[in-house]
Every structure is written in C-alpha cells, then in structure tokens.
C-alpha positions in Angstrom: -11.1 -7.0 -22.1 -7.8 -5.7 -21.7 -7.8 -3.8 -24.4 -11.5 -2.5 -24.1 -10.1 -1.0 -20.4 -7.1 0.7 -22.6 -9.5 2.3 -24.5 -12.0 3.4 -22.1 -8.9 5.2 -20.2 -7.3 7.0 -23.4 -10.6 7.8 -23.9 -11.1 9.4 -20.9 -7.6 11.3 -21.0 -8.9 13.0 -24.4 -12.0 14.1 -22.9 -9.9 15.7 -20.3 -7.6 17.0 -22.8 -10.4 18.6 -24.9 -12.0 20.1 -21.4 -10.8 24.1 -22.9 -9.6 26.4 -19.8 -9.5 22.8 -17.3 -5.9 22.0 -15.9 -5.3 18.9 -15.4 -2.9 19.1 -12.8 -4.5 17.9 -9.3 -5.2 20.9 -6.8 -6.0 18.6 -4.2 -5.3 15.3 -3.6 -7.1 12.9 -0.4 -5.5 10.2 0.6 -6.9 7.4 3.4 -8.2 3.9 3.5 -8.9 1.3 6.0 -7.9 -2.2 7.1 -10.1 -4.7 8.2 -9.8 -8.6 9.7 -12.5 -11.0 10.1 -12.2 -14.2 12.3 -15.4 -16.5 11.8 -15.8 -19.4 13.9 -18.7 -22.2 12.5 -20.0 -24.2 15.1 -21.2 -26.8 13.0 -20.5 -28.2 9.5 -22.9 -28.7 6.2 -22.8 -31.6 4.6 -21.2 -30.4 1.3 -18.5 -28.0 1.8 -17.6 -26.4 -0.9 -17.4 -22.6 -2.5 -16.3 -21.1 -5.7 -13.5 -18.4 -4.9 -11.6 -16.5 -8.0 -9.7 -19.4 -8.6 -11.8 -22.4 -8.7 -14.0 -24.5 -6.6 -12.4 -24.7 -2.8 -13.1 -27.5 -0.3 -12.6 -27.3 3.3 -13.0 -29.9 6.2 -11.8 -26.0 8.3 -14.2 -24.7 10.9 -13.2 -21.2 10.4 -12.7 -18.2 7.8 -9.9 -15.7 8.2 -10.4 -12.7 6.0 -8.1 -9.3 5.5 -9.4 -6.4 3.7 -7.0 -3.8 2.8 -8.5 -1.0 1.4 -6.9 2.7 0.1 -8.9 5.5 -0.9 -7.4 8.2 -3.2 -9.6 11.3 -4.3 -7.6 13.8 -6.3 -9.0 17.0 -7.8 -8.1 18.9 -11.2 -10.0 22.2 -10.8 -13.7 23.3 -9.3 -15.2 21.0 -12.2 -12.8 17.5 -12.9 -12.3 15.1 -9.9 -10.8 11.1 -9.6 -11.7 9.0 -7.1 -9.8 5.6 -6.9 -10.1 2.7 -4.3 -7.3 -0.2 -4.8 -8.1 -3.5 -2.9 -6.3 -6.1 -1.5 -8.3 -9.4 0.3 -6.6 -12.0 1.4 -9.3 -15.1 2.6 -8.6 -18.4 3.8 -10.5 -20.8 3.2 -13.6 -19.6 1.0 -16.3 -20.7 3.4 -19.7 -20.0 1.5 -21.5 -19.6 5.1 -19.4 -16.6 6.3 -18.0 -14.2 3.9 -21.5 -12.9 2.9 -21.3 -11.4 6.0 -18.1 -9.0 5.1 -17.1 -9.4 1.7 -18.5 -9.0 -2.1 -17.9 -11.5 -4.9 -19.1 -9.0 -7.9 -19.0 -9.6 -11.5 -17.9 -6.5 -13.2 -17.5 -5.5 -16.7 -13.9 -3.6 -16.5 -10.9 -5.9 -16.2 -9.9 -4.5 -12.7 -10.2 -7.9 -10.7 -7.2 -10.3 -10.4 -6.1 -13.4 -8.1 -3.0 -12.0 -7.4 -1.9 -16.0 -5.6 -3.4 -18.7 -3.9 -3.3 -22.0 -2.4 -5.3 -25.2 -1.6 -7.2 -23.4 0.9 -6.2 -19.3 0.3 -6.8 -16.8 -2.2 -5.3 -12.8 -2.6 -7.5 -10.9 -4.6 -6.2 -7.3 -6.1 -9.1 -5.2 -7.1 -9.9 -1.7 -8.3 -13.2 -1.2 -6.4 -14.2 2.4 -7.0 -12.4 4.0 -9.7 -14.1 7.1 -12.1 -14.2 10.7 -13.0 -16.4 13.0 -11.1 -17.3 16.1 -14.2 -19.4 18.9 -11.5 -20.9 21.5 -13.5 -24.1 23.5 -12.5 -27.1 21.8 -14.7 -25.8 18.2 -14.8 -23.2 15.7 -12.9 -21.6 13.1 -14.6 -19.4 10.2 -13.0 -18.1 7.6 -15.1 -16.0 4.2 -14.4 -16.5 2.3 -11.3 -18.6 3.9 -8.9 -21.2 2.6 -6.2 -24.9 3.2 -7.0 -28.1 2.9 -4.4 -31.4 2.9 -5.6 -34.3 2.8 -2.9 -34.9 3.1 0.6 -35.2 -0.3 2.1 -32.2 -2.0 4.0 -33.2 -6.1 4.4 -34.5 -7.1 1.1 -33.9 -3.9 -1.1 -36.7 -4.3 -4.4 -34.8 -1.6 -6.4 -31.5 -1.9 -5.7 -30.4 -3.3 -8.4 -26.9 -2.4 -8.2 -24.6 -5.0 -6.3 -27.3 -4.8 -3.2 -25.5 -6.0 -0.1 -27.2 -9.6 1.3 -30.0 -9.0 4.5 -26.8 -10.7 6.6 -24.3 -8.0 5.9 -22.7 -6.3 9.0 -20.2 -4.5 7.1 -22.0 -1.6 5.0 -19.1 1.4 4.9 -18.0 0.5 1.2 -20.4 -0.8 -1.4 -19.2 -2.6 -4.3 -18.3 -0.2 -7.7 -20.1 -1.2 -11.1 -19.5 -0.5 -14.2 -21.9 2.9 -15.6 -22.0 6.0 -16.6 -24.5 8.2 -14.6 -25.6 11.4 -15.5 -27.8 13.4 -12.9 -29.8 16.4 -13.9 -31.0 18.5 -10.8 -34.5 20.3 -10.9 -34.7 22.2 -7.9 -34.2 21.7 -4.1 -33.9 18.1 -4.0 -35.3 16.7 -6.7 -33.2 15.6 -9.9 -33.2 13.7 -13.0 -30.5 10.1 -12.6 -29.8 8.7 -16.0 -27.4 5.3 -16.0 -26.0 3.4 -18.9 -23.5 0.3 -19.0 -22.8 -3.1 -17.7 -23.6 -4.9 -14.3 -21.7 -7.8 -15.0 -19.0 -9.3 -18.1 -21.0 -9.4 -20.9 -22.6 -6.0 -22.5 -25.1 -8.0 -23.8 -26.8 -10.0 -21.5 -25.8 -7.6 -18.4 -26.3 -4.4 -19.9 -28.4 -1.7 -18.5 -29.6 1.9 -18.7 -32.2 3.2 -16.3 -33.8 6.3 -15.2 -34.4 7.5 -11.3 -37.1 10.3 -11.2 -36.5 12.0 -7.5 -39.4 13.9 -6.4 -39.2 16.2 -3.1 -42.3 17.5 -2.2 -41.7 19.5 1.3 -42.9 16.1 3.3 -42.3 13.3 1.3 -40.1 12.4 -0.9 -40.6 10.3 -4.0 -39.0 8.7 -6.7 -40.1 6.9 -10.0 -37.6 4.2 -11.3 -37.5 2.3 -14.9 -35.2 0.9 -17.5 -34.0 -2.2 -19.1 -32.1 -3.9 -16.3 -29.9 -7.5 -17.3 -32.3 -8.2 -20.2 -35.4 -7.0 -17.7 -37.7 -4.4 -18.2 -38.2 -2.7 -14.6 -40.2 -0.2 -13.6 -41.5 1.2 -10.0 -41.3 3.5 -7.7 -40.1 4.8 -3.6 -41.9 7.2 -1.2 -40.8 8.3 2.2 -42.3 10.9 4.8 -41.8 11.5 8.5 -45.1 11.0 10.7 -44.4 12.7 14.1 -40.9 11.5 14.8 -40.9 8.3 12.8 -39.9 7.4 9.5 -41.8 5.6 7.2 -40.6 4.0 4.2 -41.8 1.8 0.8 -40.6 0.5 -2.4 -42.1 -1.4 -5.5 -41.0 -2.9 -8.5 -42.8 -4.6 -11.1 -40.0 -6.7 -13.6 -40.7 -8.2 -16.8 -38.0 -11.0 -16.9 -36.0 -11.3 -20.2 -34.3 -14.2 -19.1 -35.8 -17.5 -21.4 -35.7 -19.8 -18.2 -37.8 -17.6 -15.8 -40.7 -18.6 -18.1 -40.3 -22.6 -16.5 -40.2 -21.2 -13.3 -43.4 -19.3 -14.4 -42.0 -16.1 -13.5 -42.2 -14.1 -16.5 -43.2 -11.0 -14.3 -43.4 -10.6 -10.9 -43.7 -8.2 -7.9 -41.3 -6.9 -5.3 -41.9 -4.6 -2.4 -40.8 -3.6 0.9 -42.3 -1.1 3.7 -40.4 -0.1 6.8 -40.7 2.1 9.7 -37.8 3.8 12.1 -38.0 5.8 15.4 -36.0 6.6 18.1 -37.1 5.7 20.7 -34.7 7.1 23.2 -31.5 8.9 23.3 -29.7 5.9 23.2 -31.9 3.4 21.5 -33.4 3.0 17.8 -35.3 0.7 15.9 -36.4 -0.7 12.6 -39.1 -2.7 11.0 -39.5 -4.2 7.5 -41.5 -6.2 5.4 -41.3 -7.5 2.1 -42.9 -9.4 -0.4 -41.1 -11.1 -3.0 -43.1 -12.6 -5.7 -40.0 -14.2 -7.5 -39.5 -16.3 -4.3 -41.0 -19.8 -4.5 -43.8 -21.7 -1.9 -42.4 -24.7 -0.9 -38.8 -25.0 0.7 -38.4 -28.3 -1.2 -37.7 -25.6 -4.3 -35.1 -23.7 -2.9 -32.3 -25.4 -4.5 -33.8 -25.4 -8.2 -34.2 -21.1 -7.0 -31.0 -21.1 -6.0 -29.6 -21.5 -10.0 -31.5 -18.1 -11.3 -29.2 -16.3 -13.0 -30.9 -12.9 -10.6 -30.2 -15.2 -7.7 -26.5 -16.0 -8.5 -25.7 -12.0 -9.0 -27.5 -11.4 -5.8 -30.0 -8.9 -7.2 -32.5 -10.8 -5.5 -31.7 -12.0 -1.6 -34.3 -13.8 -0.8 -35.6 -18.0 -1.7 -39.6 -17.1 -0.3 -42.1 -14.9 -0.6 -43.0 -13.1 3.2 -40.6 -12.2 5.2 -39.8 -9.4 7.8 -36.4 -7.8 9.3 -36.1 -5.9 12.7 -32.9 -3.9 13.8 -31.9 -2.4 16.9 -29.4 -0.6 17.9 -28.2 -0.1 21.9 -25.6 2.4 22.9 -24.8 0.9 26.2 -21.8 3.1 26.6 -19.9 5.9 25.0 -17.8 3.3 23.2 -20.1 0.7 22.9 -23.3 0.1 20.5 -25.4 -3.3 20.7 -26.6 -4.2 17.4 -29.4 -6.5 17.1 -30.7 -8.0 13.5 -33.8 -10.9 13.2 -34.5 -11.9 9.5 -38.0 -14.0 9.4 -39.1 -16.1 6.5 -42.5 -16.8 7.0 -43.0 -19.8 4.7 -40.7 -21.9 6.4 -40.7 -21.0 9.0 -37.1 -20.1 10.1 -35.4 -17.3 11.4 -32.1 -15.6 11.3 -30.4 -13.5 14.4 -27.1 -11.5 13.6 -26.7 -10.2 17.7 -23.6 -8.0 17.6 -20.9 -5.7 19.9 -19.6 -2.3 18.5 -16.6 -1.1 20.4 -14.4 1.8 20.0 -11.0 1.2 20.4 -9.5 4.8 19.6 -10.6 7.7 17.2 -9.8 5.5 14.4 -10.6 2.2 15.6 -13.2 -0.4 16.5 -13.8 -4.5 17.5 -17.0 -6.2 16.8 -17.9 -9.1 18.5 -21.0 -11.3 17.4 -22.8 -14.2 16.0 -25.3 -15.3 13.2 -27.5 -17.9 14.5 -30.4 -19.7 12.3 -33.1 -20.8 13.9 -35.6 -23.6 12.0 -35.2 -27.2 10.1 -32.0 -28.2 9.1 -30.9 -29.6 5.4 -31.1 -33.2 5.2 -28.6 -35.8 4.9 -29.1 -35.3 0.9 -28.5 -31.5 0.9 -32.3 -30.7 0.1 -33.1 -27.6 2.1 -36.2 -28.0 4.4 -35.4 -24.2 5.5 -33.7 -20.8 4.4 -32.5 -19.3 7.6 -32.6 -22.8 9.3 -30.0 -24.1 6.6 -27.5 -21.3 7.8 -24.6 -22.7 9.8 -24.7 -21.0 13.0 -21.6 -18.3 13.7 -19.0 -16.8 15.6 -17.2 -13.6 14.5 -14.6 -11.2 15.6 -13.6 -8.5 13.9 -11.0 -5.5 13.6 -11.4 -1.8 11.6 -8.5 0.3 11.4 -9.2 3.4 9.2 -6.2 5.7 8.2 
C-alpha cells in the first residue's frame, strides 16, 4: 500500500510536469483549520461494552467519551488551472465508546495508506490522518479532482438513498467536514447548471471488492432540478435518480435507488435487490424559525427487531452506506434562533416498526467570531436490549446522552 501511495504521487508530479506553459510554483497558498472537543456523558450502561478503535477491540466500564479533533486545512494554488487542497488530522479519543462518537467522528475505510495510530493506551487512541488531500485540474469543458476528496450524491439529509460516499449517520451533529475517499472525478458541464459527474476508484482497501465508477447526470430545468445516478458501486449495480423544485416558498425534495447487490450473502438475507427512497420538505417558517420533514423507505431494512443483530453484520451496514436496521421511518429538524448568538436545534428520528424514537435536542452558541459551545443530548425513546444483548428496538437500544462541545476555527 505504501508503495501503491508512492506511485500515485510520482505519478501525479509527472502529470504536473508534463502540464506545457503550467508553473508549478504556488501563487497562492490558504492556510486555516479548526479544533474541536467533545465531552459525552452516558447516563446509563449496555450490557456489553465494547468497540473496535484503530488498534483493536477496546473495553470500558467509563461512563464518558472525551474526543479532540485537530484539524488544518491547506489550499495552495499553481496557476488559474492546477490547485492542492490538503487536510492533516489529528484525533485523540478516550475511550472508544461505540454509543457516542457517531455523533462527531468518522471511522472510514479508505484505499490510500493515509491513516495511522500514531499511540494508544488501554482506554486511548491518537489517530494521524490525511482527510482531504487531491489535485483540483480547472479548465473550461471539464474539472477533474483526484486523491482524497469528499463526494455528496443526493438531496436528503436523515437516511440519504444515494449517498453512497462515506454518508454521515441520521445522529450526526457535526456536518462541517465530510470524510475524503479515494476517486478520481471528472465533471463535464452542459450549460447553466447542469453537468456531466463521472467517478472511478475505491471506497474502501480492496480495489476489488470496494471498487467503483459511477455516473451523476444533473439536469436543471428553470424549476426543478434533476439528476439521474448509476454505476457499479462495492460489487453493486445501482441506479436511480433526485428531483427537487420550490412550491411557493417551500422546498420539496426526493430520492430513489434501485441496487442489485453483488454481495453472495445478501442472497440469504433474500435481498438480492432492493429499494431505497426518501422525500422531504423545508420552509421557513419565520424569520427566525425553519423546519424539515423526511421520510424514507428502506427496503434492505428487515421486519422484526428480533433481526437486527444478524442486519447489523452486512458488509453495506458495517461501511455505513446504509444507516438504518427497518424499513419506515421519518426525521424532523428544527431549528430556533432564540438570540443573535444562540440557535436551538431540534432532531426526532422515528422508526416505525419498532416503534422507537430518537431525539438529538441541542444549543448553538457563539462564543466570538471564530467560536462556538454546543450543549445537548441524544435520548432514545422505546424497548430496551435484553439481558442477552438481543435488540427489541433501534432507537430504544441507544444509550441515552449528554454532550458538550467546543469549535475553534483558525
């Protein structure tokens, strides 16, 4: 792998080399990043505790999660046409608590050797990364970006259906910086708005079974815009499709995708295709208060919650392509600015099946230009696991808690 990376970045080099009248000495160079710490408090225990960090499998009789993300973001620029962005990471976590850190922090496979453990402990890890690192080539028919770079496909925000791309989990509070894959992208625009996205490489360590190249269609037609997706996808053939429009004031939203699974086992779980999809609506409703509504349908789910743990050892599942263990569920966020500093976030994640019910009620407050505090919670709401681990709900199952939180941005 080591060597593959050393290749891919001589490789690189020479295409810069070869690039004629380009110098590649940096006109302009950006330089910023951000620090954030997360305190999580859980105000009860599961009955197995135990996650896998970087360096093994972790246990933990702890009650809470202290996490440090140091992040530095580095955009240079050769000339009108050659740019290099680069994001080194450091995160620091102690202990890995399985419950919390969904909530702030990705555990990606990639393809590039740009991950290490750095040190750890019995109950602490530091993690060095390279998160976003690629060269941006800007001419006037296509775009190219290649390396580590993060990718969004579709318009839903919950349970994304063609995200497919290191999708955040419905739980996330902590969107600024999306996790980098491994791709080359081409885009070709068309005209005002519309364009031609065209991705080849890897969404996880093996070329073979994680491989990809798909193809994003973007369609703007004056009032709505739409976009066809397909490609092979992990194995998967994928195709579908994403509309959105504005209906007097508010936003309306939908996604599909239709997936042929090429993974063997998916034919015992009797889901050798299946249907996602998600619709959602958003309106202002007043100066200071907004609101959105989802729902989804996720036909790889299962019916009975006696069946979430046999889900929970799908390969799509363990990559986090797929965020959900049911098949109906719907998402509602609001947002509250109670004050010139302050913004009152409000999330409720429903599964229907179970039922159960997930609410992520959250405080948004500027501490300077630069700076901000959240304060907030994640509270399930349904039937607990039983003595025996076997989950009798999703959101139910979730440990109920606590957060405080710090973002410094430089």
């Amino acid at each position: 792998m080591h060597t593959l990376f050393t290749q891919s970045l001589k490789l690189l080099i020479f295409i810069l080399i070869l690039m004629g009248n380009s110098s590649l000495w940096a006109q302009e160079v950006h330089f910023g990043g951000s620090l954030r710490g997360y305190q999580f408090l859980e105000l009860e225990k599961s009955v197995d505790i135990k996650a896998k960090s970087n360096a093994g499998i972790v246990h933990s009789e702890r009650f809470d999660t202290e996490l440090w993300l140091l992040r530095f973001t580095l955009a240079t620029t050769f000339n009108q046409h050659i740019q290099l962005e680069i994001h080194p990471l450091l995160q620091f976590v102690s202990p890995v608590l399985i419950n919390s850190l969904p909530m702030s922090a990705d555990m990606e496979s990639t393809y590039l050797p740009l991950n290490r453990t750095l040190a750890h402990g019995d109950e602490w890890e530091l993690v060095g990364s390279i998160d976003h690192f690629n060269f941006k080539f800007n001419f006037e028919s296509i775009r190219v970006v290649v390396g580590r770079q993060p990718i969004t496909w579709g318009v839903t925000y919950f349970w994304p259906a063609l995200d497919l791309f290191a999708p955040f989990s419905p739980n996330r509070i902590d969107r600024d910086y999306k996790p980098g894959v491994d791709v080359i992208r081409a885009t070709i625009p068309w005209g005002n708005y519309s364009e031609l996205e065209l991705i080849g490489g890897a969404l996880g360590s093996s070329l073979k079974q994680d491989g990809v190249f798909g193809a994003l269609a973007r369609i703007y037609l004056g009032p709505l815009d739409i976009g066809f997706v397909g490609g092979k996808f992990h194995g998967d053939t994928v195709t579908g499709g994403f509309l959105t429009t504005d209906f007097y004031g508010t936003g309306l939203r939908g996604e599909l995708n239709w997936t042929q699974s090429g993974d063997i086992a998916d034919r015992l779980r009797d889901k050798k295709t299946f249907l996602r999809s998600a619709v959602g609506i958003d309106r202002q409703l007043s100066p200071s208060l907004s609101l959105s509504v989802e729902i989804a349908f996720n036909g790889y789910g299962v019916k009975e919650a006696q069946e979430y743990l046999t889900q929970t050892s799908a390969n799509r599942i363990a990559r986090g392509e797929v965020t959900a263990m049911g098949k109906w569920y719907s998402g509602i966020l609001s947002s509250w600015a109670l004050h010139p500093l302050g913004t009152l976030n409000n999330s409720i994640l429903v599964n229907w099946q179970d039922p159960s019910a997930l609410w992520i009620p959250n405080l948004s407050w500027s501490t300077g230009n630069n700076s901000t505090v959240l304060l907030g919670a994640q509270i399930g709401v349904g039937s607990k696991s039983l003595s025996e681990g076997v989950l009798r709900s999703e959101y139910g199952s979730v440990l109920n808690t606590v957060f405080f939180a710090f973002q410094q941005y430089f």
